[in-house]
C-alpha positions as CSV (number, residue, x, y, z in Angstrom):
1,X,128.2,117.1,123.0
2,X,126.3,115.5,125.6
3,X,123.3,114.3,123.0
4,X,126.5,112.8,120.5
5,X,127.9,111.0,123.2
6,X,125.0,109.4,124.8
7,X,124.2,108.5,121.3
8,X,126.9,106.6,120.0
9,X,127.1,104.7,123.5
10,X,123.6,103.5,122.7
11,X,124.3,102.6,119.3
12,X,127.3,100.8,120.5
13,X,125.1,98.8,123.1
14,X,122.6,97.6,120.3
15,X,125.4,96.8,118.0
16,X,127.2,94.9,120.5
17,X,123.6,93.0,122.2
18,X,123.8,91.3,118.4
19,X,120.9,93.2,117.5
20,X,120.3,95.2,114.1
21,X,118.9,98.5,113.3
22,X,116.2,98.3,110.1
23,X,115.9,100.9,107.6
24,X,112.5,102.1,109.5
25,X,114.4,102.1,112.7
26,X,113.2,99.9,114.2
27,X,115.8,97.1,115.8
28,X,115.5,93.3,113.8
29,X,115.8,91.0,116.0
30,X,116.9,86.9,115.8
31,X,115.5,84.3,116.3
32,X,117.6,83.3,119.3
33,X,116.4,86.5,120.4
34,X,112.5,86.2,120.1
35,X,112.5,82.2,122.0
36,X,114.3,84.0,124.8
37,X,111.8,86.3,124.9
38,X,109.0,83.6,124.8
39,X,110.6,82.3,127.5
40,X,111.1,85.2,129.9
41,X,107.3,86.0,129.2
42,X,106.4,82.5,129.8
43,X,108.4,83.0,133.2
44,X,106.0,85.9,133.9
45,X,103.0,84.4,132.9
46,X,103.8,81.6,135.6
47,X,103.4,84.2,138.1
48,X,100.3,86.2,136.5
49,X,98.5,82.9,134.4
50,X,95.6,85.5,133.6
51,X,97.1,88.4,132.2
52,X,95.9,89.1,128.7
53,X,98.7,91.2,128.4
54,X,101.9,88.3,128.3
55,X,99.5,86.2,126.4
56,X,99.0,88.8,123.6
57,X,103.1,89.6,123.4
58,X,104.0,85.8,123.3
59,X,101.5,85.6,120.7
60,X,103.0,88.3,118.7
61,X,106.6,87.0,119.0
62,X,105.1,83.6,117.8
63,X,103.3,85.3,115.1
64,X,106.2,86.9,113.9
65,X,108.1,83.7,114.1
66,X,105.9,82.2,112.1
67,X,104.3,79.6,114.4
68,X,101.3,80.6,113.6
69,X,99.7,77.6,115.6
70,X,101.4,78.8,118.8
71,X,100.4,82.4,117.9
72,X,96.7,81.1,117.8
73,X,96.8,79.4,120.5
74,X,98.0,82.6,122.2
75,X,95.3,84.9,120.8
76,X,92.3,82.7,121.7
77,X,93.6,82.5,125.1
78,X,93.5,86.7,125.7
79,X,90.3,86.0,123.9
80,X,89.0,84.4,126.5
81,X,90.3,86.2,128.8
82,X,89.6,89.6,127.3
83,X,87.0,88.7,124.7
84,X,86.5,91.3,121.9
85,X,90.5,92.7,122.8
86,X,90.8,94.0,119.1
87,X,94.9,93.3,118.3
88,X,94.5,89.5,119.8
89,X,91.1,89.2,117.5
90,X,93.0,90.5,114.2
91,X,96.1,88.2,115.2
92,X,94.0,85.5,115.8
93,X,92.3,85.7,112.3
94,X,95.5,86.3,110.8
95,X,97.1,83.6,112.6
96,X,94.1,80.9,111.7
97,X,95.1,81.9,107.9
98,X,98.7,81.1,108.8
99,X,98.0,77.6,109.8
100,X,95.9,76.7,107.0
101,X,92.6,77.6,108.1
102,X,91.7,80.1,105.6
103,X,88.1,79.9,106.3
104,X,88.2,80.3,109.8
105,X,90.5,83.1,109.9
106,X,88.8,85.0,107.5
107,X,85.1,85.0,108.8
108,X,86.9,86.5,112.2
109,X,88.2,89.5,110.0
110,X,85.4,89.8,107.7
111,X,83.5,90.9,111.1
112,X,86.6,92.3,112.6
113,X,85.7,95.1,115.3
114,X,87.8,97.5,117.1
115,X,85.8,100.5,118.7
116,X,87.1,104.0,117.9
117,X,89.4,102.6,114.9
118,X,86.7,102.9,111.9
119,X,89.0,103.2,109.7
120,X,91.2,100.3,110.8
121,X,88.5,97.8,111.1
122,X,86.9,98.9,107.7
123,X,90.0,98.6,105.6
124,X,90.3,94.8,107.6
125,X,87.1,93.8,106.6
126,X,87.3,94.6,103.1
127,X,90.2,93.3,102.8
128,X,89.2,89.4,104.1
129,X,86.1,89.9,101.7
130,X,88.2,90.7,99.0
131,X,90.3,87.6,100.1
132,X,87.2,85.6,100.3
133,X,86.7,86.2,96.4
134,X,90.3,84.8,95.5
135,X,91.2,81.2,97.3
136,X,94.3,80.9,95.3
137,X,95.9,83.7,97.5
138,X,99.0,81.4,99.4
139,X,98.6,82.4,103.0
140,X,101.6,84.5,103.0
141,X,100.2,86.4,100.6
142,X,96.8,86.7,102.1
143,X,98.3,87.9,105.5
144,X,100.9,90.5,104.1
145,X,97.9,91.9,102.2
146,X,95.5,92.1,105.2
147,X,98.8,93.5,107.3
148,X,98.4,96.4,104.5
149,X,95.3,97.2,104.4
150,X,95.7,97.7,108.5
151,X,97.9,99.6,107.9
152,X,96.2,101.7,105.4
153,X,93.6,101.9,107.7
154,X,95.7,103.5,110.2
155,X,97.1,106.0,108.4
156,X,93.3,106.9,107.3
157,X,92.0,106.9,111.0
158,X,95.2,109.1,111.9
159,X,93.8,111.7,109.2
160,X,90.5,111.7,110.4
161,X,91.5,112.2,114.0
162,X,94.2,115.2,112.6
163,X,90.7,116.6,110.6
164,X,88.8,115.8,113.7
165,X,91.2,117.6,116.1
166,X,91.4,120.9,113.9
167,X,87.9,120.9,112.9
168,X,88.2,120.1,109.6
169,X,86.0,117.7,107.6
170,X,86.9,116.3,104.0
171,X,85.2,114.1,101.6
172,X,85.7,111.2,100.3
């Protein structure tokens, strides 16, 4: 009874916040609600400038807005400060496609490293060199595609470390 209640109170906090629940699960949130975050991260980064960290989360919200110049901006700064930090370098590529600079973007993912995530990085890269091959992808397109074949790459590197765990090897 305990579990039910506790429950539908917290459902009833996130409906009433203005937030959404998506069909994954996962809460959709507005606009309104991803500059306020930019803005309370901003206020943190005022007091920590160098933290890769609130650079990397203000680039995603950007990203997901769709300022992909801001979101750029972001990335390269955690590059900097963090260079080879794999999620800003993928972000960064993707968010150099976003802002029109197709070439740019993808010669970072076509090299695209993240230790320990074969399977993550592989499906990346041949991904952008497929992408390489067709310029008339829009950049919507070209993103959503690369965001899949991460994606596709994860759920392959979660396989491998299952296999790995159990001892169990496959082939491919």
């Amino acid at each position: 009874m305990r579990r039910i209640t506790l429950a539908l109170c917290l459902g009833l906090a996130v409906l009433l916040s203005g937030c959404v629940m998506g069909l994954d699960g996962r809460l959709l949130l507005t606009d309104a609600d991803r500059e306020q975050a930019i803005a309370r991260y901003k206020t943190a980064l005022a007091q920590e400038p160098d933290s890769w960290i609130l650079h990397r989360r203000i680039g995603m919200v950007y990203f997901d807005l769709g300022d992909y110049a801001h979101a750029a901006d972001s990335f390269q700064q955690v590059q900097t400060l963090l260079p080879g930090e794999p999620v800003s370098l993928l972000y960064l590529g993707l968010s150099r496609i976003g802002k029109g600079e197709r070439e740019a973007g993808l010669d970072l993912l076509v090299t695209f490293r993240w230790p320990g995530k074969f399977y993550h990085q592989k499906y990346v890269q041949e991904e952008a060199a497929r992408l390489r091959k067709h310029p008339e992808t829009p950049a919507g397109e070209a993103i959503r595609d690369l965001l899949d074949a991460l994606a596709a790459g994860e759920h392959e590197q979660i396989i491998l470390e299952q296999d790995m765990e159990f001892g169990i090897m496959r082939s491919n």
